[in-house]
N, C-alpha and C positions, 0 to 999 in steps of 0.2 A: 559727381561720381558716375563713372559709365558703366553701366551693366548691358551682357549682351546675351542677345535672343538668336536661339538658335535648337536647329530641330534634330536632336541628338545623334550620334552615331553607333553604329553596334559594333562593338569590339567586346573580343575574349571574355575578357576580364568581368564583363559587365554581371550583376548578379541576375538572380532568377526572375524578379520583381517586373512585372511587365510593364513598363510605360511606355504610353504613346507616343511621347518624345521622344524613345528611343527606337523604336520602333519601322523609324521615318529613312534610314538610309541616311546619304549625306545631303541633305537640304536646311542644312542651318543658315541663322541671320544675326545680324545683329542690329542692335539704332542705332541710328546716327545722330536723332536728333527729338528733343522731348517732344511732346505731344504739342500739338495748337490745332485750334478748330477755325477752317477755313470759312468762307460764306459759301452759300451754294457758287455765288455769280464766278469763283474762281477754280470749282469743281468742275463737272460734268457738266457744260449748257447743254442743256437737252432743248431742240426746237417745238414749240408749244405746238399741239395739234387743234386742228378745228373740229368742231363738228356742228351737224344741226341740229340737235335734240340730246336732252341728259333724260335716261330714262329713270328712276330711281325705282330700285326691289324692299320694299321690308318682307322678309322673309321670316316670320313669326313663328312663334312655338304650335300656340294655336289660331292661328289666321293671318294671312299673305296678305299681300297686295305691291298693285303698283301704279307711278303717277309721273307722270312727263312735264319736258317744257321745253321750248322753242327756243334755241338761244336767240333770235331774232325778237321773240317776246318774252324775258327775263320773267316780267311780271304776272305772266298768266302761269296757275299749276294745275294740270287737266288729272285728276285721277280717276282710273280707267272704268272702261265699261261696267255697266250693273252686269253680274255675274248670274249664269243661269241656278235656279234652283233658290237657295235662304230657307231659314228658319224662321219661327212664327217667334216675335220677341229679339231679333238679334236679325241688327240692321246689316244690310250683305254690301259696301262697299270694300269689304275684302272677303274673300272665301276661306274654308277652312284648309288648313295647310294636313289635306289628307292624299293619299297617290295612290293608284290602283294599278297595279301590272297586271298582263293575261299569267295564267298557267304555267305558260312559257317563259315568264318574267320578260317580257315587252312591253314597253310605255302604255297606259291604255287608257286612263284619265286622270283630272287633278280637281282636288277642292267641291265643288257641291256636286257635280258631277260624277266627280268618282265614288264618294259618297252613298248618293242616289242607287248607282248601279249597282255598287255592291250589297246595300242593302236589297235590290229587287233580286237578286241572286237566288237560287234555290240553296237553302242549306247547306245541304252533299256538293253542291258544284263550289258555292261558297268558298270550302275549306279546301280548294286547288287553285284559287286565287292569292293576288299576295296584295293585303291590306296596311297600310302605315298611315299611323296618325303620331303625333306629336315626337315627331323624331331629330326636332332641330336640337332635343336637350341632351340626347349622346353626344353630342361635341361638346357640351359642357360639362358631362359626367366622366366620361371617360379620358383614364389615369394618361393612358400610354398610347392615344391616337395617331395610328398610319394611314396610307391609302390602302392598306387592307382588314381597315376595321369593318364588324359586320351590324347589321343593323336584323330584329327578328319583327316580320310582319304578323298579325295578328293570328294568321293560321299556326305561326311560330317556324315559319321556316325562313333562313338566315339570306340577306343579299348584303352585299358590299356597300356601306355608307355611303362611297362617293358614288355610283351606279343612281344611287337614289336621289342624290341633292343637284347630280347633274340634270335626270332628267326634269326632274322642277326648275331649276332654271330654266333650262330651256325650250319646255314650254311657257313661261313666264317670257322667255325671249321674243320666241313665235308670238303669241298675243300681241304682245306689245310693238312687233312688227308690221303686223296684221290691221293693227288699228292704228299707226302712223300713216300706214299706206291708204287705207280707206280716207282717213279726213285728207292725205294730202292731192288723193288722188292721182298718184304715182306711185310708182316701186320706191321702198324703204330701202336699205341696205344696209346690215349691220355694222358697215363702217361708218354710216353716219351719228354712228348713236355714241354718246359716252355712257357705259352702264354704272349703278352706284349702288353697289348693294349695302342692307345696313346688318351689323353685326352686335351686339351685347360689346359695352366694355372692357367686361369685369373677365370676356373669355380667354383664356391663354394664347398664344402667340401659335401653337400648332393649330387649333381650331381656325384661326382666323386666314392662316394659311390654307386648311382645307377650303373654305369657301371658293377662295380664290384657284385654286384646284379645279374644284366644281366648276367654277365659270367659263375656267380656259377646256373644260372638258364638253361645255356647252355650247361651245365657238363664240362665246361672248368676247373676249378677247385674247390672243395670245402670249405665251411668254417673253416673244420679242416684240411684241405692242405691249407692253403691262399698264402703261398710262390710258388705254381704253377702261378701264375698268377701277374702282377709286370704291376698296373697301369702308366702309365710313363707320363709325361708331357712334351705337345708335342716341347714348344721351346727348352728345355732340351735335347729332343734326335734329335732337327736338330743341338743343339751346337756339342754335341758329335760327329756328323756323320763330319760336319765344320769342326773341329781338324784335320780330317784327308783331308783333302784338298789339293791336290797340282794342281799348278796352271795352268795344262792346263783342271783343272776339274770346274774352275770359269770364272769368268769374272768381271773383277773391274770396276767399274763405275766411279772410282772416279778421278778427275780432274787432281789429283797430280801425276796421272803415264799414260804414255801411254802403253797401251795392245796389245801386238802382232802388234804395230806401229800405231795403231789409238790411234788420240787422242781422247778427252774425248767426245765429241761433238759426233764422229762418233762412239764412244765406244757402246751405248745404243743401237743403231740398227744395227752396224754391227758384233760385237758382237754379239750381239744375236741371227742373218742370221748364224754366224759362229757356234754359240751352238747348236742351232737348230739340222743346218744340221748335227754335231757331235751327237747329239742323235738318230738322224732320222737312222743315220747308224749301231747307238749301240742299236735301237729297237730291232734286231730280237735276240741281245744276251740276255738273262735275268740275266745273273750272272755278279756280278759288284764286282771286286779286291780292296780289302779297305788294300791299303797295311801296314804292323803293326808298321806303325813309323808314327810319327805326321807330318804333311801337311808345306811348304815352310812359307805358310801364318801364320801358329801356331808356328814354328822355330822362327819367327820375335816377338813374345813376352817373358815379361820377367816376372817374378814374379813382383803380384800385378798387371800387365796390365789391365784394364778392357773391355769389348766389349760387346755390344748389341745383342742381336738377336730378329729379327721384324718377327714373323711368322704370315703370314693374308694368312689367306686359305677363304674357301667360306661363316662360318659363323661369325667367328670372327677374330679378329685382337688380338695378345699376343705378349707386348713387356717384354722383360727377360734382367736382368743386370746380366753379370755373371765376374767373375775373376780371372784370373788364378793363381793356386797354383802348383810350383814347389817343386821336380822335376820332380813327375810324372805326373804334365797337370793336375792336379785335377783340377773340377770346386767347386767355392764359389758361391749359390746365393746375391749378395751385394743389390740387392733392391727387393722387392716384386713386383711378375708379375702386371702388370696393362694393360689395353686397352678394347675393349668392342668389341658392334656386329656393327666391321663393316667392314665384310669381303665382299666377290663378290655381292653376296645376293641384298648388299646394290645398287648394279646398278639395277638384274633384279625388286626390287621395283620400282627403277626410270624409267624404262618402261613401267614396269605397271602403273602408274599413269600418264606418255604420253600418253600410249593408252587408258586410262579415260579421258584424256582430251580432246581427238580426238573422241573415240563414246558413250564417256558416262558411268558414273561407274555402271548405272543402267544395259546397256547393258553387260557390261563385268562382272558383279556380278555375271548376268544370265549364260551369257554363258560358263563359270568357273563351274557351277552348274549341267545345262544340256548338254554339250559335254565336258567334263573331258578330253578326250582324247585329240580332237583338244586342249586343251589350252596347256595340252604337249610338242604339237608338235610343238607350236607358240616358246615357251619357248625354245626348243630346237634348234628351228632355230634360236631365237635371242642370243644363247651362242655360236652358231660358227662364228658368227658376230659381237660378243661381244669380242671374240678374236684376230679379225681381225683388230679391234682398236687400231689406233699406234698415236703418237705427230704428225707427217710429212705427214701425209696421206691425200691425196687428193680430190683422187677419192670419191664418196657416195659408202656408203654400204646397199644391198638390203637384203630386209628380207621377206620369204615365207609369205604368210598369207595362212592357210588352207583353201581351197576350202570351208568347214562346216562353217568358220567365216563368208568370203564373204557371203553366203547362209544365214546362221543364222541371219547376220546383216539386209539384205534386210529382212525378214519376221519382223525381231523385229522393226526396224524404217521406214519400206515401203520404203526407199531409198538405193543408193548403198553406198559402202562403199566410191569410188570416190568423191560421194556428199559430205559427209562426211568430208574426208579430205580437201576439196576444202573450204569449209565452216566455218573450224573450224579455228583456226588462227595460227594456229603452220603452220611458213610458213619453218621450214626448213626439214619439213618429207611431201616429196610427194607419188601422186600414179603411179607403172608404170606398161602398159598398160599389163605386163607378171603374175599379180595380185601380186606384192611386194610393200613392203613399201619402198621407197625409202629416208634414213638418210644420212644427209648432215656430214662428219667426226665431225663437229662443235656440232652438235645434239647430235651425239655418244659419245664427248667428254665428255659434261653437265650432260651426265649420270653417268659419271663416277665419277665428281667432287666433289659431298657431299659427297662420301665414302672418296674417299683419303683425301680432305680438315680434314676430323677426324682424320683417320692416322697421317696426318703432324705437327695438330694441338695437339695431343695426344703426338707424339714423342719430339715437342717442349717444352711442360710440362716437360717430363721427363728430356730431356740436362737441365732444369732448375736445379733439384734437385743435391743436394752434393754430392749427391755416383754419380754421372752420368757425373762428369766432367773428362775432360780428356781421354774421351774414345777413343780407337785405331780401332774399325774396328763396324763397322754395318753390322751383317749379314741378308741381305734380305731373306726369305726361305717361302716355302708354295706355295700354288696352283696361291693365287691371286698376286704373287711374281712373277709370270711371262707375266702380264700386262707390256707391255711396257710405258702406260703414269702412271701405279705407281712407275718405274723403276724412270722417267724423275724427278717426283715431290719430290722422298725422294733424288735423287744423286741434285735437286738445291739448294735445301734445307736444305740438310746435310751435301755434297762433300766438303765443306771448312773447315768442320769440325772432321771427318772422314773418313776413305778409305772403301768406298759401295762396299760389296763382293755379288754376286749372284752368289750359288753352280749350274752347269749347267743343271742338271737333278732336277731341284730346286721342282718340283710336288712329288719327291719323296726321299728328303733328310728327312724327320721325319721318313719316312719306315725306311729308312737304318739305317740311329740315332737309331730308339726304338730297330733294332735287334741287335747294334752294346750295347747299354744300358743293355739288358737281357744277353746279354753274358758275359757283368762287370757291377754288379749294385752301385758297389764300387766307382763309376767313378765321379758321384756326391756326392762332401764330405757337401756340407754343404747349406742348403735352409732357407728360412724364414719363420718364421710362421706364416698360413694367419688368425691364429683368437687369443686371449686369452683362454687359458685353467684354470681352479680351479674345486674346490667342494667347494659345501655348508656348511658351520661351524657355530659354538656356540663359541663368545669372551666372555671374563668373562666382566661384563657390567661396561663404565666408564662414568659416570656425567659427560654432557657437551660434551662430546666426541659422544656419541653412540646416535642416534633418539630415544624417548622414546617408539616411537610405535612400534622399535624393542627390546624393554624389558619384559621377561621371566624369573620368579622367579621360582626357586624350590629346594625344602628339604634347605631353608635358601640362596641357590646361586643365585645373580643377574647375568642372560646369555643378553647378545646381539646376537639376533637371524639372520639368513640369511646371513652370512658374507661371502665374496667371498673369498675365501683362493684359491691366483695364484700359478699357475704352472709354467707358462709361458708366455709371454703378446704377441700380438701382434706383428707380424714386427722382432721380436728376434730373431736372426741367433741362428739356433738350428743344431749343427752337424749331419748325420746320425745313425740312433741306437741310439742316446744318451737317456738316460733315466734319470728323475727327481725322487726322491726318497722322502717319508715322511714317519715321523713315528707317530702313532697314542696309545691311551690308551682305551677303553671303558671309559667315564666319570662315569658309575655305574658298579662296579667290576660285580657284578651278573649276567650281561644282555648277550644274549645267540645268538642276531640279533646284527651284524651292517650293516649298510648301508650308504653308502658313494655316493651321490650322484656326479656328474661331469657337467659341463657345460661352453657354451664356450660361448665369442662375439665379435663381430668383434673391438670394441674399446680397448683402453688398460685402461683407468680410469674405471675399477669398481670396486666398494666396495662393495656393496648387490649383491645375487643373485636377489634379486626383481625387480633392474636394467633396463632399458629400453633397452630391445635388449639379455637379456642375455637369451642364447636357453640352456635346459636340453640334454646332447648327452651320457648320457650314467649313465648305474647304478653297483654298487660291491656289492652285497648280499655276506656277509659273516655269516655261520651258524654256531655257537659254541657250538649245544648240540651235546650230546653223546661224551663231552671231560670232564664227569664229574669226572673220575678215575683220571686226569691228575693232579699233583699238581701245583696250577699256583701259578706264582711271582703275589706280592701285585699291581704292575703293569704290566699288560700283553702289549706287545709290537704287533701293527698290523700295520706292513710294508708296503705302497702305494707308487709302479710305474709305471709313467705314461711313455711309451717308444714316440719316435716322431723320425722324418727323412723321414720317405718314405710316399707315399699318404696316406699312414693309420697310423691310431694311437692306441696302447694298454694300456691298465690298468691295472694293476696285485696287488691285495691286499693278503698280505701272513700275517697268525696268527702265530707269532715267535713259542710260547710254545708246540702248536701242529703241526704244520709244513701245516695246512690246507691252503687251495689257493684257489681265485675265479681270471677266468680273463673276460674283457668284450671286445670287441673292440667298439670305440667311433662309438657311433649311431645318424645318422643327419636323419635319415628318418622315426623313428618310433615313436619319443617324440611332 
């Protein structure tokens, strides 16, 4: 049966109902020919670029960093400079992802630095400064992201998202520049770099787009270079870094083996006393040997094996089902990432609404608003104490209050803070008399509980489904992956079901992943696709079949208007490069415009683009004057490829008879 596409005309008659398809003037289409999906090798060859260095960005919720490597030396991965400044308890091979502009909102520091400064700040001057801290999770929270989303700094005054994530790139760039060029002892050039920044899974397709926004706003690379720069997802390149695993570089948690002679019970904390110290000793080397053969733990799988990876850093938690394809280790995504926001984040909220409960949300709104700095600094003393949280622990853990709190609180409530606590009925957080808050491990734990309880309950979901049975290893990885009582709660939970691997340097197994990923981007054969893709079409109209309020007459043709013509649905394992092919006619020989609209949604049942949910991401203007010398066939053939595999997606419509080409990349942030 043929049915044809084609982008409506306006005539008279046409009713009030606005469609897009109608909309369009005279640029309709029709196929010529059903779908088939080509290889990349008979699409676009795009000539492979060189370069001399992959740099790789994990750009964290709460703490960055970055870490390089030589494509001359595959196997060496240098991560960067010890960073000026650190906290006492919390080891600084990445800084915290905080930004400081002047007054003026002018770039002015990043991470312990900017930090530092702004705490040394005078109060009054303070709040003319603009202060951001964990601001990577507005790209995951917000609904309706443009490049004029606004982002509010801690004095609460508003800047523009991308303004902010460009300038962290690049000075993320500049460093990384900076110190290419010192060890090589020559000028770097940002064309010699491939950058790789890493991203959350589970983020939407506008988010991930923004980044890449950011980067080209950073001169990291351009729209017409886009292969300089290789979005990566982040459980993806802690799988990849995993593969290369050997076993004194983990620690299995899991019931069914004993490790280095402990068993399982002493595994989680002695263990981890042992990794510890293991990296405490490998801090001062930066360069880490990925040697080029696959890890003890990746040997022990077979083709088809499946395994997890739980990557929960500070704002979100991303679980990934991957599976291995022999014989080169290739990864298959087999389920679509899933999980939400509930990385570390989610404890320091459970603090903060302690500390409301204790003097009041009125008081803590305020004081949040007029000394910026102190609540900083509160904050910062509650994450090296937030660290110090283990299953077995005894002792109370004491937490600073700023001097300017105590202070602040007596002016705002005429009492001390002592009263306060005394008063209030949270009897397991006392006061001692050195001005800390004194948490009982029980206290410390409750904070911890609603995030992972998500976790647990989120990863239980998953062993539910059919791709997720039978899995051989769970790999734990990410920042918040090194909490000992989320260590305890996924190995009781899971241990009978799979062998719980935690890579030992586990804060920076995505680093090493995304540079190990840029260096073979081949390495991931095949992902899922998180939305539905089509364009807009004209069916020829059938009674009973078609809604009448999508019926469109013209020159004698009944059209059914707005029809979703799929590319690709939802969820549909879609190989790397692969490219989907259509072939198209003008419906009126004459017409000199087509335009081919695209759009995607996240369900896989749509028929209309009118649809509930379905977003416009991109458009193909193709221009057919000045091809009037050309003699065309009675049907001209206008070719549409939509490419998919890597975080980005392309469209390429080519007009056979003249050989004329428009391409677009799919756009989630301008439509």
């Amino acid at each position: 049966m043929k049915f044809y596409l084609s982008k409506g005309w306006e005539t008279a008659s046409t009713s009030a109902y606005s469609s897009p398809a109608r909309s369009l003037g005279d640029t309709g289409i029709t196929p010529l020919s059903p779908s088939h999906i080509v290889n990349d090798s008979d699409a676009n060859v795009t000539e492979q670029q060189t370069f001399l260095v992959v740099v790789a960005i994990d750009f964290g919720t709460t703490s960055s960093g970055y870490a390089y490597s030589f494509t001359k030396e595959p196997e060496c991965i240098h991560v960067m400079r010890r960073w000026e400044g650190g906290d006492p308890g919390v080891s600084n091979q990445k800084t915290p992802t905080t930004i400081l502009l002047t007054p003026e909102r002018k770039f002015h520091s990043f991470g312990y630095a900017a930090r530092d400064f702004y705490h040394d700040l005078d109060p009054n001057e303070a709040k003319q400064w603009l202060y951001l801290e964990k601001f990577k999770m507005k790209l995951h929270t917000t609904g309706n992201l443009t490049m004029e989303t606004d982002l509010t700094a801690a004095n609460g005054k508003k800047i523009k998202a991308l303004e902010i994530f460009a300038y962290a790139l690049q000075y993320f760039k500049e460093q990384a520049l900076k110190e290419l060029s010192d060890q090589a002892g020559s000028e770097f050039e940002n064309s010699d770099v491939r950058w790789v920044i890493t991203v959350p899974a589970i983020w939407k397709q506008p988010a991930k787009q923004f980044m890449r926004q950011a980067a080209y706003q950073a001169g990291m690379a351009t729209p017409e270079n886009p292969e300089q720069l290789i979005i990566a997802l982040e459980p993806e390149a802690a799988s990849i870094y995993c593969r290369k695993l050997r076993l004194h570089q983990m620690i299995d948690l899991s019931s069914k083996a004993a490790v280095n002679g402990y068993t399982s019970s002493d595994t989680v904390g002695a263990g981890f006393a042992q990794a510890k110290e293991h990296i405490r000793r490998n801090r001062q080397s930066r360069t880490f040997l990925v040697e080029n053969v696959i890890g003890e733990i990746w040997s022990e799988l077979e083709e088809g094996d499946r395994y997890v990876v739980v990557d929960s850093g500070g704002g979100t938690v991303d679980l990934t089902v991957h599976q291995i394809r022999l014989p080169e280790g290739h990864l298959k995504e087999l389920y679509k990432s899933t999980g939400g926001a509930y990385g570390s984040l989610g404890v320091d909220y459970e603090f903060e609404k302690l500390l409301c409960k204790i003097f009041g949300e009125d008081f803590i709104e305020q004081f949040k608003i007029k000394r910026p700095a102190a609540w900083v600094d509160l904050m910062i003393a509650f994450e090296s104490r937030k660290r110090a949280a283990a299953p077995d622990r005894t002792n109370p853990l004491n937490i600073n209050l700023p001097f300017s709190f105590i202070d602040y609180y007596k002016k705002f409530r005429g009492h001390s803070v002592e009263h306060a606590l005394r008063k209030s009925n949270v009897d397991f957080v006392k006061w001692s008399s050195q001005g800390m808050l004194r948490m009982s491990p029980d206290a410390m734990n409750a904070l911890f509980k609603p995030t992972i309880d998500n976790i647990i309950d989120h990863l239980r979901d998953l062993f539910e489904k059919p791709e997720v049975t039978d899995v051989k290893f769970l790999f734990l990885v990410g920042g918040f992956a090194e909490a000992p009582l989320l260590q305890q709660a996924v190995q009781s939970a899971f241990g009978n079901r799979c062998r719980i691997i935690i890579p030992q340097d586990v804060g920076l197994t995505i680093l090493k992943g995304a540079v190990l990923f840029g260096l073979d981007p081949a390495v991931i054969k095949v992902r899922r696709s998180p939305l539905t893709y089509g364009v807009g079409v004209l069916n020829r109209y059938v009674e009973g079949k078609h809604p009448p309020d999508k019926l469109l007459v013209k020159d004698g043709t009944r059209w059914c208007t707005d029809v979703f013509d799929k590319f690709i649905s939802a969820d549909q394992s879609v190989a790397l490069g692969e490219t989907v092919k259509r072939s198209y006619t003008p419906a009126k020989p004459s017409q000199m415009l087509i335009v081919i609209n695209i759009y995607s949604a996240e369900q896989d049942n749509v028929n209309f683009i009118t649809d509930p949910g379905v977003k416009k991401c991109g458009t193909l203007r193709l221009d057919l004057t000045g091809t009037d010398d050309t003699p065309l066939p009675t049907r001209r053939e206008i070719q549409t490829f939509m490419q998919f595999g890597d975080t980005e997606i392309k469209a390429i419509a080519i007009d056979i008879p003249t050989s004329k080409s428009v391409k677009a990349g799919i756009d989630f942030l301008s439509y």
